[in-house]
C-alpha positions in Angstrom: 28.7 -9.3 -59.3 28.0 -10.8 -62.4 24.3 -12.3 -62.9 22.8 -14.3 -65.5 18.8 -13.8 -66.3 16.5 -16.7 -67.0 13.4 -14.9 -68.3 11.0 -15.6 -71.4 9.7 -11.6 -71.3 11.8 -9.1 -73.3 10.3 -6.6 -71.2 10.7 -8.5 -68.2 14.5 -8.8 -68.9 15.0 -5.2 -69.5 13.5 -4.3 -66.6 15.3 -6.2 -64.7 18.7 -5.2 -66.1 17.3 -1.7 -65.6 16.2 -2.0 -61.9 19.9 -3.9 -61.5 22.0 -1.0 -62.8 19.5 1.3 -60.2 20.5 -0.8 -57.3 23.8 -2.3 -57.9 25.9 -0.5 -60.5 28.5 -2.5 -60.0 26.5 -5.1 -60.9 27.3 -7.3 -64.6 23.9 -8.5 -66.9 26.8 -11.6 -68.2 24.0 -13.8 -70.0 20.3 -14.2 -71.0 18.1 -17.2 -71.9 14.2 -17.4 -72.0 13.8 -21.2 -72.3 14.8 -23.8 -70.2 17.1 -25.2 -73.4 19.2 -22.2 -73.8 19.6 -22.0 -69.8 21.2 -25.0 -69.8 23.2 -24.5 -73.0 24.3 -20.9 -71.5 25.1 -22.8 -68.0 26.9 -25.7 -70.2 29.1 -23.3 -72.2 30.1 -20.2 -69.7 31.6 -20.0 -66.3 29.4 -19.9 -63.5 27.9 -16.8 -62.6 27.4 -15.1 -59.1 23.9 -15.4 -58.6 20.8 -16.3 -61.4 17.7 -14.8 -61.5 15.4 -17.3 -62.7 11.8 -17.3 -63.9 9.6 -20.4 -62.8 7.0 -20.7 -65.4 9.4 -20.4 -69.3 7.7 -21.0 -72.2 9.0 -24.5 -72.7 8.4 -25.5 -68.9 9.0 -24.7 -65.1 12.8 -23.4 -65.1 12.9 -26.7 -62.4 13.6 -29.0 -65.0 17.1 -27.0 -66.0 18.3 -28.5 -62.4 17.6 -32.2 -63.7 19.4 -31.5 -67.0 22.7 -29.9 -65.7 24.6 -28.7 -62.7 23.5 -25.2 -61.0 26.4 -24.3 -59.4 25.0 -20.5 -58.6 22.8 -19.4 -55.6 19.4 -18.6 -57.2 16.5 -15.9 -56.6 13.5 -17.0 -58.2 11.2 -14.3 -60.0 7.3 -15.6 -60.2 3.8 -14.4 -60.4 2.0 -16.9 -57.9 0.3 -15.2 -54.7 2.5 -13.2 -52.6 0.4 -14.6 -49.6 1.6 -18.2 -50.6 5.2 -16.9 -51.7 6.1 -15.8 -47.6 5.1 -19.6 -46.7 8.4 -20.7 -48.1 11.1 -17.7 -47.7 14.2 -19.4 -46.7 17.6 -18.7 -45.9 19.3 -19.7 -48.5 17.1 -17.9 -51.5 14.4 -15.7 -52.4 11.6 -15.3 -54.6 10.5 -11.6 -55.8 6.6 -11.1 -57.0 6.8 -9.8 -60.7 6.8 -6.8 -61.7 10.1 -7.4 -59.2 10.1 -3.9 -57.5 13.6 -1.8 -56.9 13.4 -2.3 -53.0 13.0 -6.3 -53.1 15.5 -6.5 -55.4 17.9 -4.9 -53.5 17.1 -6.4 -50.4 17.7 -9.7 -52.9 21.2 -8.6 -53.2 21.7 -7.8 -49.7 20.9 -10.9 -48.7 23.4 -13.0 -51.1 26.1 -10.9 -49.9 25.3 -11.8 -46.5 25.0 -15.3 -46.8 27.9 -15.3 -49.4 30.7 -14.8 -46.7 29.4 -17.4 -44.7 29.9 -19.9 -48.4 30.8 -23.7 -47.3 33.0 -25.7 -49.9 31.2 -28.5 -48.6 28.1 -28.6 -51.1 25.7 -30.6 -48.1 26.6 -27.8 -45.7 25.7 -24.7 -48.2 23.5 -22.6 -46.8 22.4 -22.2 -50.5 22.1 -26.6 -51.3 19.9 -26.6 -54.3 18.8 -29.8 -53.9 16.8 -28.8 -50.5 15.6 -25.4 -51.9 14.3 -27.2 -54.5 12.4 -29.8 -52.2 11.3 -27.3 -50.3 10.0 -25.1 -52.7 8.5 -27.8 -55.1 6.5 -28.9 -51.7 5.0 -25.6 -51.0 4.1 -24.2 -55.1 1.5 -28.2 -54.9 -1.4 -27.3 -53.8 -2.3 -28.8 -50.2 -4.7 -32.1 -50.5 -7.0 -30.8 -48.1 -9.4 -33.7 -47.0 -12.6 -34.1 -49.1 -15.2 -36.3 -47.2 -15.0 -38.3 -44.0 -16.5 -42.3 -43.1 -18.1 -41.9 -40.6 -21.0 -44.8 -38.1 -24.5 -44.0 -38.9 -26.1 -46.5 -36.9 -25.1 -49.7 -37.3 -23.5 -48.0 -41.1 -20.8 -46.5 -42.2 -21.4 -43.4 -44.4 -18.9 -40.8 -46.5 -20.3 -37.4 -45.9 -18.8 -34.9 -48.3 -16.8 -31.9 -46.5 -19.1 -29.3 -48.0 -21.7 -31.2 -46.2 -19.9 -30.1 -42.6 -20.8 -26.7 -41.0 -18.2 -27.6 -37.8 -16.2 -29.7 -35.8 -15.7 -29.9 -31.6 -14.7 -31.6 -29.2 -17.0 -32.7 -26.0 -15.5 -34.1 -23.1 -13.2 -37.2 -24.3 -15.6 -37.7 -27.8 -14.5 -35.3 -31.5 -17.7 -34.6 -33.5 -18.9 -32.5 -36.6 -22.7 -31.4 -37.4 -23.9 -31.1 -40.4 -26.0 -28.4 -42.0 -29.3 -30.8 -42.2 -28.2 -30.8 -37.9 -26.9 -34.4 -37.8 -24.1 -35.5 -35.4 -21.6 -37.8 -36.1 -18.7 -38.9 -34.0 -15.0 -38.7 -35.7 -11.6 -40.6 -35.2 -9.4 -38.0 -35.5 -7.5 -35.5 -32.9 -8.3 -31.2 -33.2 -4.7 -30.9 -34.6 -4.9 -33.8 -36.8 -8.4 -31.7 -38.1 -6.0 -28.7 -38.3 -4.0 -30.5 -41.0 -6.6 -32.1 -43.1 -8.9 -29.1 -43.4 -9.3 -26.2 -46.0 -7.9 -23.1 -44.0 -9.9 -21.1 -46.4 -13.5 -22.6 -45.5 -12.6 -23.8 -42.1 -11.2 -21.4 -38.7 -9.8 -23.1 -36.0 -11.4 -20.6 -33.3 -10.3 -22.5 -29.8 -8.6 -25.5 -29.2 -11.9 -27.8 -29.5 -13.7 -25.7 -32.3 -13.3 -25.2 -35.8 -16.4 -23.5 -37.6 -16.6 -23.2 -41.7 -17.9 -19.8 -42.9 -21.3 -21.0 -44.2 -22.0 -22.0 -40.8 -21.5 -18.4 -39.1 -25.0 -16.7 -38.3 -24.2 -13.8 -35.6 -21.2 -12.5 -33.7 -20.8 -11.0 -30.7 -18.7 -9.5 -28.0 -17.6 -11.6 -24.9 -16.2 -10.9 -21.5 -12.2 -11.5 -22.0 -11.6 -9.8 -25.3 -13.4 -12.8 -26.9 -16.1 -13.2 -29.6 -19.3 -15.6 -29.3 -20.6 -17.3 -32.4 -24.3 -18.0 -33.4 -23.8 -20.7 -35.3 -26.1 -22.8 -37.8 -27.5 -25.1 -36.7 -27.5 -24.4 -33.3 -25.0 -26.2 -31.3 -25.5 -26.2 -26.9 -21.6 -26.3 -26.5 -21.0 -22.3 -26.8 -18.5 -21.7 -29.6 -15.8 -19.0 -28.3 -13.3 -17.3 -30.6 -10.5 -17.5 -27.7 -8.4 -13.7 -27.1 -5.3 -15.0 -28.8 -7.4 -15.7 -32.0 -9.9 -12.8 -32.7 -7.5 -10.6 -34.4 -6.8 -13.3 -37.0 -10.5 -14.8 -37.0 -12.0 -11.5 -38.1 -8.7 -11.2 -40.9 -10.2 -14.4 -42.3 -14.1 -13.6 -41.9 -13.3 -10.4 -44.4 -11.3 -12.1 -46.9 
């Protein structure tokens, strides 16, 4: 298999060809380049290689850019140093992405997987398993972070008011009516669906802990045990509607209450 690096660490680059020859002898190092300008002139000016490992960030740029400026005819696995928790939103088929320092067993499951996917090759570019043009899409859409909604206009009265998110201890839903409360205990009606709320809020500060409750950390005062294998929240301010963590939920509620 011969593999062309696109990496702008020497260090990096030797231990890659290092942990290469450990898991695939067989393997051939046929090129390096550590800036998006030498990628391309190497891609330009040689015959294409079997597979690429490719950094993201270079020194001149994200290694994207070499896709706008000539033709990557190569599957690619991307090496990178973002979160591994955001990296396993966008494993695909037709790719992967290894967490740097790459280690020797992701690497070779790497290599396992483009053999795999290798004898089921289409000549038909739009029916490649390994179309660069959607792994790009795919993977530009999930390395941007989320624009998670910021404040809300809501009636006050005969008004209409923005109340900032930070504002917002939780939202519900009460018979056929949505609402959130604020911290200073005011109640405001809302427009907007629980699984339209699950998109526009910050998974980080808000839990989604039944189908008609979603509760922001700040607003947490107690927890308890329930009947059912669920968990009862004392929440501030109080709220009459009892806020349930429902069974299928509590295992990944109390992952994100000790983040």
């Amino acid at each position: 298999m011969n593999i062309f690096i696109i990496e702008d660490e020497d260090l990096a680059v030797k231990k890659l060809q290092k942990t290469l020859q450990s898991v695939d002898p067989a393997s051939t190092v046929v090129g390096t380049a550590d800036s998006i300008s030498s990628a391309v002139e190497w891609l330009q000016s040689n015959p294409k290689p079997d597979l690429i490992l490719m950094d993201i960030e270079l020194a001149d740029g994200q290694s994207f850019e070499i896709f706008n400026l000539t033709e990557v005819k190569s599957p690619v696995v991307f090496t990178t140093s973002y979160d591994e928790y955001a990296l396993k939103a966008f494993k695909v088929n037709s790719i992967d992405y290894l967490l740097k320092p790459v280690q020797k067993d992701e690497l070779q499951a790497a290599l396992n997987k483009y053999k795999e996917l290798k004898k089921g090759f289409s000549t038909n570019a739009t029916d490649d398993p390994m179309n660069m043009d959607h792994l790009l899409k795919e993977l530009r859409q999930k390395l941007q972070p989320p624009a998670y909604r910021k404040r809300f206009l809501v009636k006050h009265g005969r008004k209409l008011v923005s109340i900032d998110i930070s504002e917002i201890a939780y939202f519900f839903c009460d018979g056929r009516l949505n609402f959130f409360k604020t911290y200073d205990n005011q109640k405001f009606v809302i427009d907007y669906t629980m699984d339209e709320l699950d998109e526009m809020l910050d998974p980080e500060q808000y839990f989604r802990i039944s189908r008609s409750f979603f509760v922001a950390v700040r607003s947490i005062d107690k927890i308890d045990d329930y009947f059912g294998n669920r968990l009862i929240l004392g929440l501030k301010p109080s709220e009459s509607k009892e806020a349930l963590v429902s069974r299928e939920r509590v295992t990944e509620f109390k992952k994100w209450m000790g983040k």
